[in-house]
ROLO-281908 format. One line per 3 residues: their letters; for each residue x, y, z of N, C-alpha, C, O, CB. Coordinates in steps of 0.1 Angstrom, whole numbers, always signed. Last residue first. Glycine has a CB too. Layout:
A) X Y Z X Y Z X Y Z X Y Z X Y Z | ... $
***
This chain:
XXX) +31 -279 +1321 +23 -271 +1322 +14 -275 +1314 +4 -269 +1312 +26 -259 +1320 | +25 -300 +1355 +29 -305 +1341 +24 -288 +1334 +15 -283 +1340 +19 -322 +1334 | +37 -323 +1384 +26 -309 +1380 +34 -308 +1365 +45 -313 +1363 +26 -290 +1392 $
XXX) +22 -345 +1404 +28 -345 +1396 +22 -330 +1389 +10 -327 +1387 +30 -358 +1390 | +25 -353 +1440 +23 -348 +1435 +31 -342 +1418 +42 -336 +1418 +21 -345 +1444 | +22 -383 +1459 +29 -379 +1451 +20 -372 +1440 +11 -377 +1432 +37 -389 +1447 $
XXX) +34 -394 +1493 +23 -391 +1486 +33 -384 +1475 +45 -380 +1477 +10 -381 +1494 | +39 -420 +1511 +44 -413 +1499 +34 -405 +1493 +25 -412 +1488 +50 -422 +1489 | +35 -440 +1532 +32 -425 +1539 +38 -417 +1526 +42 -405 +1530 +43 -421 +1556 $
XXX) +29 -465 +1525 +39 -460 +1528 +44 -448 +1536 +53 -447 +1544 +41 -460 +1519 | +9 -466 +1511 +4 -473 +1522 +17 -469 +1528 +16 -471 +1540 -1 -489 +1522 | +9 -447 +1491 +2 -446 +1501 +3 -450 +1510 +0 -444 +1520 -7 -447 +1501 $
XXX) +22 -461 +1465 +35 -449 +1478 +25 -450 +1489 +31 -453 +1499 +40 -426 +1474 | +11 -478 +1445 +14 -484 +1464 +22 -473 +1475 +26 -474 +1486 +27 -501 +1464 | +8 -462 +1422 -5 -474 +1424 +2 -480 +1441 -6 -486 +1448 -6 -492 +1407 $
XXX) +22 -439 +1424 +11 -438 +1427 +5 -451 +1429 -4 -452 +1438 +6 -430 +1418 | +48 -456 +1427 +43 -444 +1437 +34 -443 +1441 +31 -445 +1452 +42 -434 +1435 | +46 -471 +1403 +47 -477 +1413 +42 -467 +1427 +34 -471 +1435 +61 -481 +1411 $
XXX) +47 -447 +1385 +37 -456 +1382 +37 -460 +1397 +28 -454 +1404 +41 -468 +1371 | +76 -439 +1389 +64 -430 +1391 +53 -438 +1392 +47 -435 +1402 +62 -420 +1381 | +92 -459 +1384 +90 -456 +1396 +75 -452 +1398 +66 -458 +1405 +100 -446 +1400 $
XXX) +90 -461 +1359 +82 -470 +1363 +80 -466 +1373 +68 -467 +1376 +86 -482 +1363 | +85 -423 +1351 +93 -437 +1345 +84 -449 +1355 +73 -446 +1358 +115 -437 +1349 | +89 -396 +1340 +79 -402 +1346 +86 -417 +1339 +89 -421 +1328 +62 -396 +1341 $
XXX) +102 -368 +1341 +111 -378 +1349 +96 -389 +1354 +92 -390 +1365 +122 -369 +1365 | +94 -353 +1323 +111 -353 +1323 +115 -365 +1331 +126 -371 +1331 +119 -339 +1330 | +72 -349 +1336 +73 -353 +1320 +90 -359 +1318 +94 -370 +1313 +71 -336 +1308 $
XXX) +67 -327 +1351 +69 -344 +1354 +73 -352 +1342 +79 -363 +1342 +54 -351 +1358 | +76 -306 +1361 +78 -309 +1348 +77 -322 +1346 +85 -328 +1339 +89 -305 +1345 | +74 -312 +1395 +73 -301 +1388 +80 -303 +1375 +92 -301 +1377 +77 -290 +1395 $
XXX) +70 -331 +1416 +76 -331 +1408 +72 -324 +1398 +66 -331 +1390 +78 -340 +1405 | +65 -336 +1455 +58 -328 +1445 +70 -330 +1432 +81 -330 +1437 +54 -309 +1451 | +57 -360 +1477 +67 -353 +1467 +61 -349 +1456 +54 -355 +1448 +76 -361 +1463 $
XXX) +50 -357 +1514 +44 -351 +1500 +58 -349 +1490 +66 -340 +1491 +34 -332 +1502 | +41 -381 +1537 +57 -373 +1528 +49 -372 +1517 +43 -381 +1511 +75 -383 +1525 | +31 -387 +1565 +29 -383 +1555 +42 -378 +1549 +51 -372 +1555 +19 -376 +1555 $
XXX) +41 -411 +1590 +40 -395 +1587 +41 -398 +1572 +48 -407 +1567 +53 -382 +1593 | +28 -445 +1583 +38 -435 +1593 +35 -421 +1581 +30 -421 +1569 +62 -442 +1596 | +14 -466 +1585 +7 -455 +1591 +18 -444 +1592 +18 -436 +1601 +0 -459 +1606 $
XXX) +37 -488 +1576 +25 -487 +1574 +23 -480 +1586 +29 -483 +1596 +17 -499 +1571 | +73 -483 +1578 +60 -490 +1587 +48 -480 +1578 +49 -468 +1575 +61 -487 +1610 | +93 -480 +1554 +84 -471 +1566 +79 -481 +1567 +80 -489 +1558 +74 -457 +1564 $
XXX) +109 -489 +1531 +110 -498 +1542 +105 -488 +1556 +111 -488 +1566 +129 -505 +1544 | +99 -472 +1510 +89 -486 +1509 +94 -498 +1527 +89 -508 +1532 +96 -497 +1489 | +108 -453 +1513 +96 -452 +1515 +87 -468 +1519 +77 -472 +1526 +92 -447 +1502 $
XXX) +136 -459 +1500 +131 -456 +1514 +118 -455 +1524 +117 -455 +1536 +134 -448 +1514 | +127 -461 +1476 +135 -474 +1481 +124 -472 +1497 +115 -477 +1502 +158 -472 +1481 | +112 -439 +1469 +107 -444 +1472 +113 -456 +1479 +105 -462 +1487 +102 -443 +1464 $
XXX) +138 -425 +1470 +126 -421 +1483 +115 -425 +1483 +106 -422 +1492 +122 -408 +1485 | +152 -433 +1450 +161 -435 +1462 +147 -437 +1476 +146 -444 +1486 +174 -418 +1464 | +137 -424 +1427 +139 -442 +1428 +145 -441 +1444 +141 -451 +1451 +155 -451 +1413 $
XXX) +141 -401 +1427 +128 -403 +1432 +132 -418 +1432 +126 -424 +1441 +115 -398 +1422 | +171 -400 +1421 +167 -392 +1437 +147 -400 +1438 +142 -402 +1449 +168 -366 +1433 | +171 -410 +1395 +177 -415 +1411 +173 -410 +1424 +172 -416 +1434 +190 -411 +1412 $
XXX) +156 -390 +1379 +149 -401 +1388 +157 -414 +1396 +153 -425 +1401 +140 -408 +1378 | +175 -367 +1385 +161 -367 +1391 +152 -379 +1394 +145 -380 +1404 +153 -361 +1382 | +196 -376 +1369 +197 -378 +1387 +180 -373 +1391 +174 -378 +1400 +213 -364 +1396 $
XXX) +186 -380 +1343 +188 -392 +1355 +191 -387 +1365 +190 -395 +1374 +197 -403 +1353 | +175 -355 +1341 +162 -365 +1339 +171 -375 +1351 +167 -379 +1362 +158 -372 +1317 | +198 -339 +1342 +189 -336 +1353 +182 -348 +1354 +181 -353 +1365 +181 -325 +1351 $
XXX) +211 -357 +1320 +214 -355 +1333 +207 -359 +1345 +206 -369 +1352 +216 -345 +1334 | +196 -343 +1302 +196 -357 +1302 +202 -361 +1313 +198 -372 +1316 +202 -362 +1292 | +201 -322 +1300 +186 -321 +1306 +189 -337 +1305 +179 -342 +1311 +170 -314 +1297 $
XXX) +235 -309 +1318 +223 -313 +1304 +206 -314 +1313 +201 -309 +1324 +228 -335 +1294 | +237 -281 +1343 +242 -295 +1338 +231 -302 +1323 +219 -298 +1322 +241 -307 +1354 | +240 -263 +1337 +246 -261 +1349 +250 -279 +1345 +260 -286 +1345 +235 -253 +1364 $
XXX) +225 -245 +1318 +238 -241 +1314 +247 -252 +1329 +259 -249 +1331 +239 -221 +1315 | +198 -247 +1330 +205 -231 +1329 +220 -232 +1328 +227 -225 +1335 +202 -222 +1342 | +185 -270 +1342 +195 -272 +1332 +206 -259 +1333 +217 -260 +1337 +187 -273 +1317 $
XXX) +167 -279 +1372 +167 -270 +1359 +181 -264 +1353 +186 -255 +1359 +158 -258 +1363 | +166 -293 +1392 +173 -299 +1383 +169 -288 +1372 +167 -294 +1361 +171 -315 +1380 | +165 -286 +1428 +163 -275 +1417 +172 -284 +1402 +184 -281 +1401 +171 -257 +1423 $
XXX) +151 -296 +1452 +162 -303 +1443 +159 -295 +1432 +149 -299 +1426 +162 -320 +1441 | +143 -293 +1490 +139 -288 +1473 +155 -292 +1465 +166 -292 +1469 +136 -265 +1473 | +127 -309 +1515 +138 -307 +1504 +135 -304 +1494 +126 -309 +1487 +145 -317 +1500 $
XXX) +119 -308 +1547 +116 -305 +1537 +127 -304 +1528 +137 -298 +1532 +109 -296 +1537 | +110 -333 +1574 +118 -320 +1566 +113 -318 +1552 +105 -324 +1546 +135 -323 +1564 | +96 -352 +1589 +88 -341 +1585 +97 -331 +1578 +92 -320 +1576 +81 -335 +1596 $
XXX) +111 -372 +1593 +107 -365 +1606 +101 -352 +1598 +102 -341 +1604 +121 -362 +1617 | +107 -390 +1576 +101 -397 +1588 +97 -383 +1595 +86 -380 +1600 +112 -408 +1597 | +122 -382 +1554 +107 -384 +1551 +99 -385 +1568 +87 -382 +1570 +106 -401 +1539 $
XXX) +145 -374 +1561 +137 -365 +1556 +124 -369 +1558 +116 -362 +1563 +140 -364 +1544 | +153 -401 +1568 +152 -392 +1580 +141 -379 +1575 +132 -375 +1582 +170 -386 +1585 | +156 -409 +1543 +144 -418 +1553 +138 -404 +1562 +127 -398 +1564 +154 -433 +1566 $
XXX) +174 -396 +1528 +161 -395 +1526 +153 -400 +1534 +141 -398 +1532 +159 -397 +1516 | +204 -380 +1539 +191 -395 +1541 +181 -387 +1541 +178 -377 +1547 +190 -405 +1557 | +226 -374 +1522 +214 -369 +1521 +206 -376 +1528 +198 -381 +1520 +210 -367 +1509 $
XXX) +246 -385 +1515 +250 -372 +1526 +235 -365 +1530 +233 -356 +1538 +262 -359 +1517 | +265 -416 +1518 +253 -408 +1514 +250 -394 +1523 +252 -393 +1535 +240 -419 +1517 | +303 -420 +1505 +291 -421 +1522 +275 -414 +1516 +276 -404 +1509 +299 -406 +1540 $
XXX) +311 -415 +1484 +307 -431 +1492 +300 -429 +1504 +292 -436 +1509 +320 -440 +1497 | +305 -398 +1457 +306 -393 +1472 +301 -409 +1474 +290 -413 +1469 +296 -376 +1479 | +304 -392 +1430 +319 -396 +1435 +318 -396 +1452 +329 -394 +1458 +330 -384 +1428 $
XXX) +278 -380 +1423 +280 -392 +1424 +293 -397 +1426 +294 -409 +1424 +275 -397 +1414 | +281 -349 +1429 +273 -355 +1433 +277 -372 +1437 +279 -377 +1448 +264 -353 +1423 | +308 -346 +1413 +304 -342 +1425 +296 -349 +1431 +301 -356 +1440 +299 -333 +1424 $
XXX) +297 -357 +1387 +307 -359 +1395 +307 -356 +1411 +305 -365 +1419 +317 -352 +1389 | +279 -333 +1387 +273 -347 +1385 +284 -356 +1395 +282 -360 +1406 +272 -353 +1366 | +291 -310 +1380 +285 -312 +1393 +283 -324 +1397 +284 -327 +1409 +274 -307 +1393 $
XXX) +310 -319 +1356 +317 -322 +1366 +304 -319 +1383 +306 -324 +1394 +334 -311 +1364 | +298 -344 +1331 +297 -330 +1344 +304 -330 +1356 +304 -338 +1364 +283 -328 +1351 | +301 -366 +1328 +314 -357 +1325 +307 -343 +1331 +313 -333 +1335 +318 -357 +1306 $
XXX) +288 -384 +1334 +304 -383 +1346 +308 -375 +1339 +320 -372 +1342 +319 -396 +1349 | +270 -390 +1316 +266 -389 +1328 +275 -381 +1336 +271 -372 +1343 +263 -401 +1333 | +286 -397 +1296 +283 -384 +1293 +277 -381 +1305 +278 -369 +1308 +274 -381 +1281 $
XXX) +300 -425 +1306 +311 -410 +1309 +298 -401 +1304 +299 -392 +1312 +329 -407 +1295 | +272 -441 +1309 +283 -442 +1320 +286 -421 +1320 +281 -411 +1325 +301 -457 +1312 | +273 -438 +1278 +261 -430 +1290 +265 -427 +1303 +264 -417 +1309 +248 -437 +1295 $
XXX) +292 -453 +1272 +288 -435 +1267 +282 -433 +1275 +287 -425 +1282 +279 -430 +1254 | +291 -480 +1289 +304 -472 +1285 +298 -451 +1282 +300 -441 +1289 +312 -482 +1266 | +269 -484 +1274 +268 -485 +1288 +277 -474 +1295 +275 -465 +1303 +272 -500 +1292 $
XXX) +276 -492 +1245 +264 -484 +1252 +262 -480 +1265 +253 -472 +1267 +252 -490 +1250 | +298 -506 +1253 +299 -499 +1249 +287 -487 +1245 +289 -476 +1242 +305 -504 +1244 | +300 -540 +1268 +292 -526 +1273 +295 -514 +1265 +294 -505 +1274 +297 -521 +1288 $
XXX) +300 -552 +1239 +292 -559 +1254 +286 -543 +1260 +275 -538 +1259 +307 -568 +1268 | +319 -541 +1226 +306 -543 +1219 +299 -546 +1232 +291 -537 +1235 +304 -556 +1208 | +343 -539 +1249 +338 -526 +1244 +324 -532 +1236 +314 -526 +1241 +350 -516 +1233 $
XXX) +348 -567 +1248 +344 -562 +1259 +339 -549 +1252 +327 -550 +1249 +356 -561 +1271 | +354 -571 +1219 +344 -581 +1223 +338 -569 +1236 +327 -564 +1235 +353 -600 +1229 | +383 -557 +1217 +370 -553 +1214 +357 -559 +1218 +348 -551 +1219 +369 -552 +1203 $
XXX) +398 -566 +1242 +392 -551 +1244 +374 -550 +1235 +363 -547 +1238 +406 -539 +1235 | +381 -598 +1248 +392 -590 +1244 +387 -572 +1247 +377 -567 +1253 +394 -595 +1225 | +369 -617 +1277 +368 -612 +1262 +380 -602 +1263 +386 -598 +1273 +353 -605 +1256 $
XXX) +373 -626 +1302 +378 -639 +1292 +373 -626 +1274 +374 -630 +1262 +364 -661 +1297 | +357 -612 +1314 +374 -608 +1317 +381 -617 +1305 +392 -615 +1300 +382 -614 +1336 | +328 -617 +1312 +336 -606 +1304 +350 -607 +1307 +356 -600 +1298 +333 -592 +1308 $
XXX) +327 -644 +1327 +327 -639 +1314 +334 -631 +1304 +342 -634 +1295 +320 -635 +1313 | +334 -631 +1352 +348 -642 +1349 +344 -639 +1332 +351 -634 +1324 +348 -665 +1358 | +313 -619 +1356 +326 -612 +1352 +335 -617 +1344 +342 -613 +1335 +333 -610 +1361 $
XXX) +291 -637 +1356 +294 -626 +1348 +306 -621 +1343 +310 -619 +1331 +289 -618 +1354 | +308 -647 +1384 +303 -661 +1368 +303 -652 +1353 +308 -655 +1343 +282 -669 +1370 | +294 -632 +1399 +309 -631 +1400 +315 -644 +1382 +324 -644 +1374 +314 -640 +1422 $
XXX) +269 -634 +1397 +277 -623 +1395 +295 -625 +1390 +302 -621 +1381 +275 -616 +1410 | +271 -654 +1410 +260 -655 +1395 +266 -639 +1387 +266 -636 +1375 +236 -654 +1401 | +285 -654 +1436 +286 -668 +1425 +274 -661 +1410 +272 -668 +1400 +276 -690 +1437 $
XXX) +285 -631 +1452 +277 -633 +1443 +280 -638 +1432 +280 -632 +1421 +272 -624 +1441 | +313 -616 +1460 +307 -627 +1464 +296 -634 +1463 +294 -643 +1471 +308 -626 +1471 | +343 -617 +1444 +328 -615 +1439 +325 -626 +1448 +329 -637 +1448 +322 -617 +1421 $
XXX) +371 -617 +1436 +364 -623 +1451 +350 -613 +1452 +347 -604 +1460 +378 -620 +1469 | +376 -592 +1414 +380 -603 +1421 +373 -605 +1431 +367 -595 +1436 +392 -602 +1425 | +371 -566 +1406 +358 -577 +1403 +366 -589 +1407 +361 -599 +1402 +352 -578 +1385 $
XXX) +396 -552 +1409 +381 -549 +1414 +374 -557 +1413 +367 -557 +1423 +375 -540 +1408 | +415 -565 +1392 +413 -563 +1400 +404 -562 +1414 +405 -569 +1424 +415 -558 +1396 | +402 -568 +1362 +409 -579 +1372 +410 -576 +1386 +405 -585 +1393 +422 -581 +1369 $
XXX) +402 -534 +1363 +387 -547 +1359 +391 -557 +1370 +388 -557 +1382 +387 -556 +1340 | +423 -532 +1362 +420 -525 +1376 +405 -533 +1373 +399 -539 +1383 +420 -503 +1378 | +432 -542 +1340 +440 -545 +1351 +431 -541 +1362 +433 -547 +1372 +453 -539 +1352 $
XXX) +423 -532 +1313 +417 -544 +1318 +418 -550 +1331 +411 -559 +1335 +420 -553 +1312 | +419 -508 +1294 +425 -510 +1303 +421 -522 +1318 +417 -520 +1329 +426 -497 +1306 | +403 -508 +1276 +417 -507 +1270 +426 -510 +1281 +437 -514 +1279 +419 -493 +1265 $
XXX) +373 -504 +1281 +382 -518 +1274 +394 -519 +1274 +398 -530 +1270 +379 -522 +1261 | +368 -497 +1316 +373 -488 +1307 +379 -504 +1296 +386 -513 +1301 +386 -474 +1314 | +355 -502 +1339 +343 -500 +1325 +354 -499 +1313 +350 -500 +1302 +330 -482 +1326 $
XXX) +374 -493 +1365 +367 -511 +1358 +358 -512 +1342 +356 -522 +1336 +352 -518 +1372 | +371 -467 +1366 +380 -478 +1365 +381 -490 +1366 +392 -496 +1367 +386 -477 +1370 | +343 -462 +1360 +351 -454 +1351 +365 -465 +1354 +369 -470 +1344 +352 -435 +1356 $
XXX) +334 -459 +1390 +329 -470 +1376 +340 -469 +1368 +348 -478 +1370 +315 -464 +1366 | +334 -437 +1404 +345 -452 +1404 +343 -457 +1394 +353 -461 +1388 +346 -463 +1414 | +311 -426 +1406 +323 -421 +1397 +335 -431 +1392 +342 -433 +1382 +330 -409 +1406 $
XXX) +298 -439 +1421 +295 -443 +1403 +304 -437 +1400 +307 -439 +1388 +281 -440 +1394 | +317 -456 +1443 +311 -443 +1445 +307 -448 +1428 +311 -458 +1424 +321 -427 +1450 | +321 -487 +1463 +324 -475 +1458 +317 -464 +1451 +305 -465 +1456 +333 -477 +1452 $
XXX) +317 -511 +1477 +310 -498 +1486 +322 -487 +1475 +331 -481 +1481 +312 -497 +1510 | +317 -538 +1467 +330 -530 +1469 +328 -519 +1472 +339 -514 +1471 +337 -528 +1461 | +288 -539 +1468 +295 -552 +1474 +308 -549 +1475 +313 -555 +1483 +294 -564 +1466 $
XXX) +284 -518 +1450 +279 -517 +1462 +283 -529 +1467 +281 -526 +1478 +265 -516 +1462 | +296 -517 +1427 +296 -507 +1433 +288 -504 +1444 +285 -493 +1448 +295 -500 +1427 | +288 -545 +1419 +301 -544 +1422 +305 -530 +1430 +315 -530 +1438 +308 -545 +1409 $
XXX) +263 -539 +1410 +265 -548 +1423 +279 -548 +1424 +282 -555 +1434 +259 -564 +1423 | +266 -523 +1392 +260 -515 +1400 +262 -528 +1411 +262 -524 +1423 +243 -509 +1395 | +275 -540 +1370 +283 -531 +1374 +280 -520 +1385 +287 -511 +1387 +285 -526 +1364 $
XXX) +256 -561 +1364 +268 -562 +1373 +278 -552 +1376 +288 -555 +1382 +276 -571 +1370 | +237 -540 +1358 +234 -548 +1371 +245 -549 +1376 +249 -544 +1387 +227 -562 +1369 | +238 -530 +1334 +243 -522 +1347 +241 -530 +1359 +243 -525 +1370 +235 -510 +1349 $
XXX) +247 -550 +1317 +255 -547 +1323 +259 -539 +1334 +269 -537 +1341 +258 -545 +1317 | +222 -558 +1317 +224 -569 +1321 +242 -560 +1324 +248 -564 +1334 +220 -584 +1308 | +207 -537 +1304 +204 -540 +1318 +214 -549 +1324 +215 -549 +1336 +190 -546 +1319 $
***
């Protein structure tokens, strides 16, 4: 946890994409690290780094090197890529939810991307609508999310949905065979 934090506040305090990851994560190559993680403006964050920059390749690879695999098997799809190499958001889910649209997100595998994948961008996309969910005003339009194989993608979020999405306007439907 402690590596994706600072590596997910760097890709949002430097507004770059998770594909970018890949040029700061890498141990062998430490320059674009130095780089990028300069003038952190999160003193507790920025304290993190100075950490890691003071270790060697290998020290740095033990640190994130679980972080590192999942990081690239995540990025090595190239849809995934796709997906997560885009800095601007192309999808607002607020707008979805407020003005009554509808979205279908087909993560079924068929050769297109893993199931380990699908599982994490599936529960990126449900972590994103609840983010969004949660900054609606109380009474606003209903939003039904239905999650068909729930199994694949029941994590804290899901918990959280059901015990507070209501007051939100989240409703959440989970279907299993």
């Amino acid at each position: 946890k402690r590596c994706l934090r600072v590596i997910f506040h760097i890709l949002a305090e430097k507004k770059m994409s998770l594909l970018e990851t890949q040029y700061f994560i890498s141990p062998e190559n430490s320059e674009p690290r130095e780089y990028i993680t300069n003038n952190i403006q999160d003193h507790i964050i920025r304290q993190q780094w100075d950490y890691f920059k003071n270790m060697n390749d290998r020290q740095f690879y033990e640190t994130f090197g679980s972080t590192i695999n999942r990081m690239m098997e995540f990025l090595h799809s190239p849809i995934i890529r796709n997906i997560v190499g885009q800095t601007e958001q192309t999808i607002d889910f607020r707008k979805i939810m407020d003005e009554g649209y509808i979205l279908l997100v087909n993560l079924a595998s068929k050769n297109n991307i893993s199931d380990d994948n699908a599982r994490l961008l599936g529960t990126l996309i449900v972590n994103d609508l609840f983010i969004n969910a949660r900054c609606r005003p109380k009474g606003s339009r209903p939003f039904y999310l239905y999650i068909d194989e729930c199994a694949m993608f029941i994590n804290d979020d899901i918990s959280r949905i059901l015990d507070e999405g209501r007051k939100f306007g989240l409703h959440l439907t989970l279907a299993h065979q």
